[in-house]
MIKE-138731 format. One record per residue: residue in one letter; x, y, z of N, C-alpha, C in turn. Coordinates in nm, 3 decimals. Example, Ala and Ser with C-alpha at 12.3 -4.5 7.8 and 13.67 -1.06 7.14 Angstrom:
BEGIN
  residuo    neast   nnorth      nup   caeast  canorth     caup    ceast   cnorth      cup
        A    1.319   -0.569    0.780    1.230   -0.450    0.780    1.320   -0.330    0.780
        S    1.285   -0.225    0.708    1.367   -0.106    0.714    1.290    0.003    0.787
// end
This chain:
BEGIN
  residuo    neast   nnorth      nup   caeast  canorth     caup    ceast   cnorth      cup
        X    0.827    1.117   -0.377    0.807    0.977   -0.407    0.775    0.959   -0.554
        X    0.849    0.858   -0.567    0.777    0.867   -0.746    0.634    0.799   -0.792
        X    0.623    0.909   -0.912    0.474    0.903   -0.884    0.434    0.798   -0.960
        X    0.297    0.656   -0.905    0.262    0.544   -0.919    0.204    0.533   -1.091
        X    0.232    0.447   -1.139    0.178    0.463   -1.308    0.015    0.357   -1.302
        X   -0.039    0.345   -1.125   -0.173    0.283   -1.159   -0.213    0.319   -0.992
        X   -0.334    0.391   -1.037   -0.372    0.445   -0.899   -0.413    0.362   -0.816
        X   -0.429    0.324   -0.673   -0.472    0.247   -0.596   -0.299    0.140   -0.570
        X   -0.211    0.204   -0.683   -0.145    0.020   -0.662   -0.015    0.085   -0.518
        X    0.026    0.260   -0.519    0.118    0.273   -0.407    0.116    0.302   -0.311
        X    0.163    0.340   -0.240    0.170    0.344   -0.043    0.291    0.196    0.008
        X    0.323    0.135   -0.101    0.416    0.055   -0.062    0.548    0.031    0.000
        X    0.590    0.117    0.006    0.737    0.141    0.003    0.727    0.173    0.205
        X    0.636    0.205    0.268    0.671    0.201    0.416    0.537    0.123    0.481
        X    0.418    0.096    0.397    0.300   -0.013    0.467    0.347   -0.140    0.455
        X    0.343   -0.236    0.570    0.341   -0.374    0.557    0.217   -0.399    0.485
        X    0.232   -0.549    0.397    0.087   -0.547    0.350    0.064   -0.667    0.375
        X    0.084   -0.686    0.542    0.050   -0.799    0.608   -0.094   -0.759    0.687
        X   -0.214   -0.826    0.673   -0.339   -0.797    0.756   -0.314   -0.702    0.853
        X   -0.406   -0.593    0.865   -0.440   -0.535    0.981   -0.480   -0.558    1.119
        X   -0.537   -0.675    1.052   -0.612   -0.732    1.213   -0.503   -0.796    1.285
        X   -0.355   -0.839    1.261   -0.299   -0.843    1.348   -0.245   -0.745    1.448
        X   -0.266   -0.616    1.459   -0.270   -0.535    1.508   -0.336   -0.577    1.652
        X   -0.491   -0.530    1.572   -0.560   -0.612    1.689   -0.590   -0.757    1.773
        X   -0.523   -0.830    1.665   -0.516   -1.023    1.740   -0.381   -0.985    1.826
        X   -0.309   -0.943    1.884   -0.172   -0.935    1.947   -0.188   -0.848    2.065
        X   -0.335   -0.771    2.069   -0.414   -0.741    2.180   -0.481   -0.768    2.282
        X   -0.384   -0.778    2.444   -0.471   -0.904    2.527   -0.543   -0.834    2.615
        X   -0.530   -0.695    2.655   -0.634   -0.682    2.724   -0.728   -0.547    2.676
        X   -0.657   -0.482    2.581   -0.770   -0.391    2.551   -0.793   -0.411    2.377
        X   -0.929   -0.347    2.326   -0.970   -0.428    2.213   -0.893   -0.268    2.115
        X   -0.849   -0.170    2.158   -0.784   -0.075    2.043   -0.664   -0.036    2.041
        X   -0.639   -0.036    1.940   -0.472   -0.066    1.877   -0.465    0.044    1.762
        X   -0.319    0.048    1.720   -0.257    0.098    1.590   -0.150    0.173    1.581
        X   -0.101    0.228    1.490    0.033    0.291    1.502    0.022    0.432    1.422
        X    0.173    0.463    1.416    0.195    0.599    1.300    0.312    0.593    1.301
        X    0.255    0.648    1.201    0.453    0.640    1.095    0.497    0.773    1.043
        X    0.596    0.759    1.032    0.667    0.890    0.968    0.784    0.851    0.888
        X    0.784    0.889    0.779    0.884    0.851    0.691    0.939    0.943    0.625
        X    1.043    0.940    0.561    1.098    1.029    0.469    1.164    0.962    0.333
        X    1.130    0.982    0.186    1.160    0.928    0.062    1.174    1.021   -0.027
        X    1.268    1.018   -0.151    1.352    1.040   -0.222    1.388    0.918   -0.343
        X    1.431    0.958   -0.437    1.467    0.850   -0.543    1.610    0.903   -0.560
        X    1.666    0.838   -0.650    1.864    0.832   -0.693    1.855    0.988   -0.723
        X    1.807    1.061   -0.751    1.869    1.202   -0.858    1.928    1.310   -0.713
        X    1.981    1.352   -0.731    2.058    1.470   -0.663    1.957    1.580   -0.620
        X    1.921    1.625   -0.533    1.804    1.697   -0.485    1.814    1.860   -0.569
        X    1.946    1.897   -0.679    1.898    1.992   -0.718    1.901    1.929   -0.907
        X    1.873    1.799   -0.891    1.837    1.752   -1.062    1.685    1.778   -1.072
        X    1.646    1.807   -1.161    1.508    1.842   -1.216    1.399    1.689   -1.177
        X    1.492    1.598   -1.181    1.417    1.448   -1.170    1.409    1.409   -1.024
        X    1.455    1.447   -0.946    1.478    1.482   -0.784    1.307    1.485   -0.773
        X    1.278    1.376   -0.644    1.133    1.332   -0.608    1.183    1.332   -0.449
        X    1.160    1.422   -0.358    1.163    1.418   -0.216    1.027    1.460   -0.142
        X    0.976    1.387   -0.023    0.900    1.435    0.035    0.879    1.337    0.153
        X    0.868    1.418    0.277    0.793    1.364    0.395    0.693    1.358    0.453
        X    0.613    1.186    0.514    0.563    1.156    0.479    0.476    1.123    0.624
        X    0.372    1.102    0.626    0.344    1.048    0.777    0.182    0.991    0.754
        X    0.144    0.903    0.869    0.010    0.873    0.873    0.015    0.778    1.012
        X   -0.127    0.759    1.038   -0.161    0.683    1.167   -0.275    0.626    1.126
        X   -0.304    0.491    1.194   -0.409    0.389    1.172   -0.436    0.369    1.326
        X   -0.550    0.359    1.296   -0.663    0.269    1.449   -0.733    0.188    1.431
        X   -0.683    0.091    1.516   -0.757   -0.044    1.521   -0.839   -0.057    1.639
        X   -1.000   -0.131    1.621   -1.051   -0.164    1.732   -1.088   -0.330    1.687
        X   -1.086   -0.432    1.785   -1.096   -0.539    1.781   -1.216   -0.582    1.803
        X   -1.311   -0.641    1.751   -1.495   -0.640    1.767   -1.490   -0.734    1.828
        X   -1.425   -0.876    1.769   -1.426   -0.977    1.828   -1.319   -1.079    1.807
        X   -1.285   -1.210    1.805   -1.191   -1.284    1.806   -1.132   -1.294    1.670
        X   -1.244   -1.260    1.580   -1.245   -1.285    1.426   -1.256   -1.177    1.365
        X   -1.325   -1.032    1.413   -1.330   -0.945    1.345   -1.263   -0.794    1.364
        X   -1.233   -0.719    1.304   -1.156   -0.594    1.361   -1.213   -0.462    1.237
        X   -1.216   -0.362    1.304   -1.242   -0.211    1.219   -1.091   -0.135    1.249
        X   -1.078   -0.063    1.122   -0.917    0.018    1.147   -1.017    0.181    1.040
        X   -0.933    0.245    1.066   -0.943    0.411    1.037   -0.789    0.403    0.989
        X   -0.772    0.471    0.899   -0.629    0.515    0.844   -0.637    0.589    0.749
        X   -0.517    0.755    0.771   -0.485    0.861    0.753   -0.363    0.875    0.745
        X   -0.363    1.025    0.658   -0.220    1.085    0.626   -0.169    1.157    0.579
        X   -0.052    1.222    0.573   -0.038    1.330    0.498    0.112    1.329    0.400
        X    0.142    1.471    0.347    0.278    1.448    0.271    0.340    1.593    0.287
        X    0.466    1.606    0.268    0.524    1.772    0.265    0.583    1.739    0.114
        X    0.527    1.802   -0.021    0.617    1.751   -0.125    0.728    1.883   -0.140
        X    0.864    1.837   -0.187    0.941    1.947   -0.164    0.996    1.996   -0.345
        X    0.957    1.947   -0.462    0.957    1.952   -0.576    0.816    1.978   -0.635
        X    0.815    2.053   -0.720    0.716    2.112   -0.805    0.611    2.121   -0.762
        X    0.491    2.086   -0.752    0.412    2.160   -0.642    0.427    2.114   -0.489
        X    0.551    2.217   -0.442    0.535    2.175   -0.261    0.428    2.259   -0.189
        X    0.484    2.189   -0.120    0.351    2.217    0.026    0.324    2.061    0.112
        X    0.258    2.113    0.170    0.151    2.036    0.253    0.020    1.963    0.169
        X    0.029    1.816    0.216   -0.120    1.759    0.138   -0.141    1.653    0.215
        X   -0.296    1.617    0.236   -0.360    1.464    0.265   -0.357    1.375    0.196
        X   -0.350    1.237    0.236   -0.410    1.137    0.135   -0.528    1.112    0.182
        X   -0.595    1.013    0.099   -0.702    0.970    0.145   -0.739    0.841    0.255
        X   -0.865    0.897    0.317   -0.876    0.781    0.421   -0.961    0.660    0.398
        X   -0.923    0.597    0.470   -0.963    0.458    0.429   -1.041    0.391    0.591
        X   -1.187    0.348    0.569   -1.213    0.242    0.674   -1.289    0.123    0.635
        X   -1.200    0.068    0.734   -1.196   -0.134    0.690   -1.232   -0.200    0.817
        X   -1.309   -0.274    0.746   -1.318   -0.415    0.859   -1.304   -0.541    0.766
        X   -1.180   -0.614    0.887   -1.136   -0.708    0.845   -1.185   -0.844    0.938
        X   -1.224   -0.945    0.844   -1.188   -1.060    0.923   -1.071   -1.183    0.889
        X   -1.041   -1.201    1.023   -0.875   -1.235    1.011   -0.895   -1.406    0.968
        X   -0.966   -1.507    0.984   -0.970   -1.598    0.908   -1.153   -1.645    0.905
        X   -1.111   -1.718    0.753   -1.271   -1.753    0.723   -1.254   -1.885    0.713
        X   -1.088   -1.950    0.679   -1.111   -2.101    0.676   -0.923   -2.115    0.702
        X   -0.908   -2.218    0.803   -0.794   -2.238    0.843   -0.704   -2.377    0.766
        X   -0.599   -2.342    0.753   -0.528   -2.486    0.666   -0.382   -2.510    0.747
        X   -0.388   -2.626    0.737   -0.246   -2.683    0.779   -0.202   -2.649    0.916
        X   -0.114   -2.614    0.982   -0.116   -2.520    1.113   -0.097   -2.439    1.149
        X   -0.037   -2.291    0.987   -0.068   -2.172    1.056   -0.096   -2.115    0.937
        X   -0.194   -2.166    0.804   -0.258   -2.120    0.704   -0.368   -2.032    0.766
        X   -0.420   -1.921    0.722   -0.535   -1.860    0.740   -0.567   -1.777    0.612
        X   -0.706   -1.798    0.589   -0.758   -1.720    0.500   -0.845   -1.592    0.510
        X   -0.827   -1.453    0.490   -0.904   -1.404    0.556   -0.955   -1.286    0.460
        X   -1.038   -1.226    0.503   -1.122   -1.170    0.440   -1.115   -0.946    0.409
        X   -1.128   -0.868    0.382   -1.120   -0.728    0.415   -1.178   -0.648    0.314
        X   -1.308   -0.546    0.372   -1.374   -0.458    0.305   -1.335   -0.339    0.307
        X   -1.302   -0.252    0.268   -1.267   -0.120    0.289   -1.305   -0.020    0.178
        X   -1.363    0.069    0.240   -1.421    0.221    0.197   -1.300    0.333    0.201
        X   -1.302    0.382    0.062   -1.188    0.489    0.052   -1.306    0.663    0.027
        X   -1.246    0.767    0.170   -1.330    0.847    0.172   -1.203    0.974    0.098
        X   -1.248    1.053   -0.023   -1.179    1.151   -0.078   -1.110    1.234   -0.021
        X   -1.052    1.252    0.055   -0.952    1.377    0.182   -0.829    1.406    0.097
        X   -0.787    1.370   -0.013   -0.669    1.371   -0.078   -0.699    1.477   -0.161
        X   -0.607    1.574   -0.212   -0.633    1.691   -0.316   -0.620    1.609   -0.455
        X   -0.601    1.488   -0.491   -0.591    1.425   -0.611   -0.691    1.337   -0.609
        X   -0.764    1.314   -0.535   -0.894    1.254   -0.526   -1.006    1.362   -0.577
        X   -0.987    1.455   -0.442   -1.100    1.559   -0.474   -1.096    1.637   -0.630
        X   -0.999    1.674   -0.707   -1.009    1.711   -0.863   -1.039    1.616   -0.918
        X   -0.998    1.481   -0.905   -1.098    1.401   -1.047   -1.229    1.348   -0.957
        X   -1.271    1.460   -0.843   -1.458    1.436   -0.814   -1.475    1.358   -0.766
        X   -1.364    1.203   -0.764   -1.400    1.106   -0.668   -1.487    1.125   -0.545
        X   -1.592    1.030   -0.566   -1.691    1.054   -0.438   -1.673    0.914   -0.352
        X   -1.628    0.814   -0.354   -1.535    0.690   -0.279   -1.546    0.581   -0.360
        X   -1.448    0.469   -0.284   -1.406    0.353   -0.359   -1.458    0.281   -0.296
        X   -1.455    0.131   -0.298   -1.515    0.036   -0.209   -1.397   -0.094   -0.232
        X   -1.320   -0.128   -0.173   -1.234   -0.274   -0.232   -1.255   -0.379   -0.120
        X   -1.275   -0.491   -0.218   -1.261   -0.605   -0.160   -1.143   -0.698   -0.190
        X   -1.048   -0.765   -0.049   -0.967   -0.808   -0.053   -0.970   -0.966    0.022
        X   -0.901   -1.048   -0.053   -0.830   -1.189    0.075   -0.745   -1.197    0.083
        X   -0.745   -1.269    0.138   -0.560   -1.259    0.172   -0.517   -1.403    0.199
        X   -0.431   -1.511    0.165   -0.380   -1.638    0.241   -0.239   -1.617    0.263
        X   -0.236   -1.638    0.420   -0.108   -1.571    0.486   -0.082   -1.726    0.555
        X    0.045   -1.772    0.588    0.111   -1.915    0.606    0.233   -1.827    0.668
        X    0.274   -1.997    0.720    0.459   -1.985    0.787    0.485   -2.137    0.789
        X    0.660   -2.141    0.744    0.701   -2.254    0.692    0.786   -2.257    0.694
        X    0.921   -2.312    0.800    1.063   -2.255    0.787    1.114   -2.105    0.846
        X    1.000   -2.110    0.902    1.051   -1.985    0.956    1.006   -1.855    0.851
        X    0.983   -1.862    0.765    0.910   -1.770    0.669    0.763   -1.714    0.683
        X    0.733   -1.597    0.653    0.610   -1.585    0.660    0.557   -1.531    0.520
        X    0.473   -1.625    0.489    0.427   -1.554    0.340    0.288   -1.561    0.319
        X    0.261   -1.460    0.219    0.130   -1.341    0.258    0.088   -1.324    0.107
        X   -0.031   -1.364    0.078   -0.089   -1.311   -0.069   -0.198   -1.266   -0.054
        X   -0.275   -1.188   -0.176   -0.374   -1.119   -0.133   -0.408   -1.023   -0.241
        X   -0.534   -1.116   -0.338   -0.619   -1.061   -0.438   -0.713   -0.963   -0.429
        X   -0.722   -0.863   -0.499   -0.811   -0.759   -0.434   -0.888   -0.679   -0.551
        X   -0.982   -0.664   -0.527   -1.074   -0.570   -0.627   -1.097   -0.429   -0.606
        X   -1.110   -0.324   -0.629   -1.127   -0.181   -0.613   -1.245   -0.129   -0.719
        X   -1.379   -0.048   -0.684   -1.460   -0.026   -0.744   -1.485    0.141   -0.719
        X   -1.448    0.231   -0.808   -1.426    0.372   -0.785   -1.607    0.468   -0.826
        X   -1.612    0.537   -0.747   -1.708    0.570   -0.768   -1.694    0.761   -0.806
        X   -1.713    0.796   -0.910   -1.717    0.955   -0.919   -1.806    1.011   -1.002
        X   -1.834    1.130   -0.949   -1.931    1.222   -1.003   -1.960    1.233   -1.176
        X   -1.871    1.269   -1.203   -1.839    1.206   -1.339   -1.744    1.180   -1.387
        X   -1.771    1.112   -1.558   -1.665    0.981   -1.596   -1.524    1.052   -1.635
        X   -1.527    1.146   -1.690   -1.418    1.246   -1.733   -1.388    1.365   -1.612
        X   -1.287    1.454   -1.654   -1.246    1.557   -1.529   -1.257    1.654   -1.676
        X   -1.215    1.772   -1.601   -1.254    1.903   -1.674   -1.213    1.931   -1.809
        X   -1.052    1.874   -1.812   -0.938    1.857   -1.937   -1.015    1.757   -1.998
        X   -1.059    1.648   -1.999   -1.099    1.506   -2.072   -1.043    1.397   -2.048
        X   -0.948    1.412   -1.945   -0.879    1.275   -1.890   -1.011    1.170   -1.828
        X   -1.018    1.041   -1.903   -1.091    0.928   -1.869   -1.078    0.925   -1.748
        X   -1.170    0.892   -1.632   -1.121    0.805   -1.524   -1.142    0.723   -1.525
        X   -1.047    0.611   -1.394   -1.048    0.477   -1.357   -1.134    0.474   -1.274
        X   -1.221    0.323   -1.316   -1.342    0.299   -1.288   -1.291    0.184   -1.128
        X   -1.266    0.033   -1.253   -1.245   -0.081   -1.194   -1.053   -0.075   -1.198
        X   -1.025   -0.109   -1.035   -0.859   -0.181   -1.037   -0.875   -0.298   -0.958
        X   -0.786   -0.375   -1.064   -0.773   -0.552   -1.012   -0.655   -0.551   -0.996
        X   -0.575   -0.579   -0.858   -0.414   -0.614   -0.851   -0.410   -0.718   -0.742
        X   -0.303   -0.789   -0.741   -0.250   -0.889   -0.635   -0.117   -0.857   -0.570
        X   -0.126   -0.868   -0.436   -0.002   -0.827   -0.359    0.085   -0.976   -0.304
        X    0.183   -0.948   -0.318    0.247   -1.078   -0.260    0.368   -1.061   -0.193
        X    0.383   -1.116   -0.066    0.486   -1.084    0.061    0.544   -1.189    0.134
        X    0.723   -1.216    0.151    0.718   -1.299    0.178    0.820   -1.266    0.247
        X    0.851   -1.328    0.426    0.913   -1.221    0.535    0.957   -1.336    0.627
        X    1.103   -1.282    0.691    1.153   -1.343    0.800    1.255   -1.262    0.884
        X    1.182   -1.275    1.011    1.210   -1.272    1.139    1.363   -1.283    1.172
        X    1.445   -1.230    1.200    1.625   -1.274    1.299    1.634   -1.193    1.393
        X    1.600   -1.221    1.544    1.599   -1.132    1.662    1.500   -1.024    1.653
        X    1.557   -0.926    1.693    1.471   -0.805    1.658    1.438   -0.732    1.519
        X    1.520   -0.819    1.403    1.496   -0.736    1.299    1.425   -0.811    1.196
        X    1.374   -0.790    1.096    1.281   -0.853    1.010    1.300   -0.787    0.853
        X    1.349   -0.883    0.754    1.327   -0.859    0.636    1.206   -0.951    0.566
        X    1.160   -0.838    0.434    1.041   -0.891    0.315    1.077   -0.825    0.250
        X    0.992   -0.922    0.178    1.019   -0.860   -0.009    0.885   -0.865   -0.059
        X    0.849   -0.773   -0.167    0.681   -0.687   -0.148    0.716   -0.713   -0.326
        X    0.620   -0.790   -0.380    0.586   -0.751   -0.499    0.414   -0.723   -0.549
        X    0.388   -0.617   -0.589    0.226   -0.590   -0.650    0.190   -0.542   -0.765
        X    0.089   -0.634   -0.874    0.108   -0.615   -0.948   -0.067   -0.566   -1.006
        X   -0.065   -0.527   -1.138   -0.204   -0.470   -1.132   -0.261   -0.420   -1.228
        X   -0.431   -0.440   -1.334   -0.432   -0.346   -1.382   -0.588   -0.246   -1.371
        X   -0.593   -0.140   -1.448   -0.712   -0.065   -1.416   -0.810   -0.118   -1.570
        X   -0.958   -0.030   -1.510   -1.056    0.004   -1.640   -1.059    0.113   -1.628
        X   -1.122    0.229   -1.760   -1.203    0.349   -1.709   -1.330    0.318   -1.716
        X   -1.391    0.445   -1.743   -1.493    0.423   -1.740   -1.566    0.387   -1.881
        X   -1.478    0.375   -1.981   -1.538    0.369   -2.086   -1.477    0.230   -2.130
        X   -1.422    0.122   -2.062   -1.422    0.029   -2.086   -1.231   -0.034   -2.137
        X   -1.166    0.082   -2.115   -1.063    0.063   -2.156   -0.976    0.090   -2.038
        X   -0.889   -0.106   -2.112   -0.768   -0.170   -1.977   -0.638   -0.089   -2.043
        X   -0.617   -0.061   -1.905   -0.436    0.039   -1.928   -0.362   -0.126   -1.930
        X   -0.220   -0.050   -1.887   -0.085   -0.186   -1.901   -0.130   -0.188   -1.768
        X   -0.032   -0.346   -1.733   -0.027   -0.398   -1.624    0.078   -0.319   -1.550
        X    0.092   -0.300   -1.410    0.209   -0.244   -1.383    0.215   -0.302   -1.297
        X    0.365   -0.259   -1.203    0.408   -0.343   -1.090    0.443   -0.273   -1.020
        X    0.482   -0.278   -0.884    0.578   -0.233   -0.772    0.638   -0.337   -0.705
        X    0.773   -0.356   -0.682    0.839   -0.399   -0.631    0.948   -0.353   -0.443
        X    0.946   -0.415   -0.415    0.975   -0.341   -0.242    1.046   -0.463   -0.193
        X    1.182   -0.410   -0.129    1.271   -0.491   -0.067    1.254   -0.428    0.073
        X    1.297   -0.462    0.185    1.261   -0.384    0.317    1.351   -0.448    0.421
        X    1.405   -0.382    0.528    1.458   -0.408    0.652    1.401   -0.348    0.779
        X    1.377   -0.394    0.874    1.282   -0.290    0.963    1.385   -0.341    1.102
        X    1.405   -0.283    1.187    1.429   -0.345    1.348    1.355   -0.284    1.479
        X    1.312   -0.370    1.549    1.231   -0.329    1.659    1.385   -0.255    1.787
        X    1.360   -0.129    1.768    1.436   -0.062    1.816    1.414   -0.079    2.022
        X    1.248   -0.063    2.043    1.174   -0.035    2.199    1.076   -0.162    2.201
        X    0.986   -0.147    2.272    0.838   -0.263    2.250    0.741   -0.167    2.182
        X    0.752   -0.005    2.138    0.679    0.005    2.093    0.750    0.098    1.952
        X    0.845    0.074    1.940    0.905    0.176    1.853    0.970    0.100    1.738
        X    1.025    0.087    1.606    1.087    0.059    1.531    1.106    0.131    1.408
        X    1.208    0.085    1.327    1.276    0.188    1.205    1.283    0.076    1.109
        X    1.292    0.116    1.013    1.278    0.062    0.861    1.343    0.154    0.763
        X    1.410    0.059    0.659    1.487    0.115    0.563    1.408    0.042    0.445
        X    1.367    0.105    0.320    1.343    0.015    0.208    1.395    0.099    0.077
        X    1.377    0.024    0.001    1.386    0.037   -0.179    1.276    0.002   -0.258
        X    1.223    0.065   -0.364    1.143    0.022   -0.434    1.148    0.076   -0.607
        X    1.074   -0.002   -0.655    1.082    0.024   -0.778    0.959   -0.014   -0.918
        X    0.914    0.031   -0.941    0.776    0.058   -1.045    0.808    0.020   -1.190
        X    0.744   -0.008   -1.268    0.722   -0.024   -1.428    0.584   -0.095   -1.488
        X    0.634   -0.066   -1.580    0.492   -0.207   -1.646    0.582   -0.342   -1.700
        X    0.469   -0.457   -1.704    0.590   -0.566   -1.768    0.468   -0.569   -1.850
        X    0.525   -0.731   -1.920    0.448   -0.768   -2.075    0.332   -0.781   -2.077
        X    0.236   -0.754   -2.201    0.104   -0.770   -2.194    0.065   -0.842   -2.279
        X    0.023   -0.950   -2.314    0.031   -0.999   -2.452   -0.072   -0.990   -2.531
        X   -0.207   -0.911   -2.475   -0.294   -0.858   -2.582   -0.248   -0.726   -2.643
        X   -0.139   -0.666   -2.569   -0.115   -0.533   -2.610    0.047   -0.542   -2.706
        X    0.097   -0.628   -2.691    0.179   -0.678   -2.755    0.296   -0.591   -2.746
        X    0.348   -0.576   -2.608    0.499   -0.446   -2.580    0.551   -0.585   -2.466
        X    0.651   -0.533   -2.465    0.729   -0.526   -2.334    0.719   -0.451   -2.269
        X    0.733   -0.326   -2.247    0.741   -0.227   -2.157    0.811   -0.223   -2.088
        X    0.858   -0.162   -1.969    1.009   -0.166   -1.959    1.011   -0.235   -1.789
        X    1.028   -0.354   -1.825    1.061   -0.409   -1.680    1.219   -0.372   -1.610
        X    1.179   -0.344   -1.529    1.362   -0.299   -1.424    1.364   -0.365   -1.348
        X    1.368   -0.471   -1.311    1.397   -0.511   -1.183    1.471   -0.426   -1.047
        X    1.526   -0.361   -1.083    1.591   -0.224   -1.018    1.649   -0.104   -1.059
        X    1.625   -0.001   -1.080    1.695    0.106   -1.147    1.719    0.202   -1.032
        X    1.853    0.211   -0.971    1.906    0.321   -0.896    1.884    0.424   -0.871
        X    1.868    0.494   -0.988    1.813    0.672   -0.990    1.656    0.688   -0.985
        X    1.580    0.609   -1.039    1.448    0.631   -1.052    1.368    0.531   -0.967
        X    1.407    0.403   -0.852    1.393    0.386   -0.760    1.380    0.440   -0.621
        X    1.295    0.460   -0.526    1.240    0.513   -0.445    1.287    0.440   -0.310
        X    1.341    0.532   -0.194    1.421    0.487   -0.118    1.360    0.578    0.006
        X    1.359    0.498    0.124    1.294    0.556    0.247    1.339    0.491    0.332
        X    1.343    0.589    0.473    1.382    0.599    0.579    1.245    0.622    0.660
        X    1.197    0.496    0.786    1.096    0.542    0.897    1.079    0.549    0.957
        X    1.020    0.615    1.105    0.982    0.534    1.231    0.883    0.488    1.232
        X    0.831    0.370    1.343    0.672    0.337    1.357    0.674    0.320    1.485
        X    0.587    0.375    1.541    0.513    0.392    1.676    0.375    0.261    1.674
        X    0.447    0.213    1.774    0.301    0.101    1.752    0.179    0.108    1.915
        X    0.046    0.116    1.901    0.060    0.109    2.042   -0.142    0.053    2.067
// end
């Protein structure tokens, strides 16, 4: 997968980044839910070009439903990278409780709320000492035409042992990004389009560029509990105007765009 130019901002390319708690609101008689996925991604280069990014991918989430309004999820995962350092690796886990609305608008506006604790299980966590994160997110999710669209401001507050790693690489302290999703339904199959954008602090007070990810997606409900997904994605920084670049916006670049194949088990 190619690798993210702002930590906290990827996992995009096979997570919906539609609330969790619908998981659990779509639950009528028992209060725990969630799924797992398995994916497989690659970018444009030829698997024996030096720029060749392949690896498979998997994770599972659990949802329990507290109450009408509130829900806890657990989510895990792992990777097989098959370029430069392969092997086997974790990411890190994450537990959240969400509440699914705090103030309702129009007739299917909801505003809702999500805390989540990031615990170090990742081998790129554990070298820069990370000892956990804490982010706070909202989200205002609507439907209109048949559309469903989904935003959702979020803060990330990193916590580690110390401010530098062994080499002298700064770490990131504070990340501020906004996700935005906007999706429709035809029978069994469902397309969105995923844009997130974002930037960090370290710890010494200094803002990187803004960067982005971009995600086009097709998914179809194959069973009642099974479905597949195809997406594309694609990364850069755009303009900053205290920093005074462009940087190289792509709206799409073929070879260095990130492309996946998934299943999801929902249950």
């Amino acid at each position: 997968m190619k690798k993210c130019r702002l930590s906290g901002l990827c996992g995009l390319a096979i997570a919906s980044t539609f609330p969790l708690t619908v998981l659990a609101e779509n639950l009528e008689e028992s209060p725990w839910g969630g799924n797992a996925v398995a994916y497989y991604s690659q970018n444009g280069f030829d698997k024996d070009d030096y720029r060749s990014i392949r690896s498979l991918n998997w994770s599972a989430t659990g949802t329990y439903r507290i109450s009408d309004l509130y829900s806890a999820y657990l989510t895990s995962g792992g990777y097989r990278k098959y370029e430069d350092e392969t092997g086997d690796f974790f990411t890190d886990t994450a537990l959240g409780l969400s509440r699914s609305s705090l103030v309702e608008f129009g007739e299917t506006g909801k505003v809702g709320a999500q805390l989540q604790l990031t615990l170090p299980t990742s081998e790129f966590s554990r070298k820069d000492d990370l000892q956990s994160g804490v982010r706070l997110a909202t989200s205002v999710a609507a439907k209109a035409l048949g559309i469903d669209f989904y935003l959702s401001p979020r803060y990330r507050k990193n916590f580690h042992e110390y401010k530098t790693t062994v080499n002298g690489k700064v770490l990131t302290e504070h990340i501020v990004s906004v996700v935005g999703n906007v999706g429709y339904g035809l029978g069994d199959a469902y397309f969105q389009g995923t844009i997130i954008g974002g930037t960090s602090w370290t710890y010494l007070d200094s803002r990187r560029d803004w960067t982005y990810v971009g995600e086009i997606k097709a998914s179809y409900l194959l069973t009642e509990y099974l479905s597949a997904a195809l997406s594309a994605s694609n990364s850069g920084v755009y303009y900053d105007a205290e920093r005074g670049t462009l940087g190289n916006i792509d709206l799409f670049d073929e070879k260095e765009a990130t492309y996946t194949a998934s299943l999801t088990f929902s249950f």
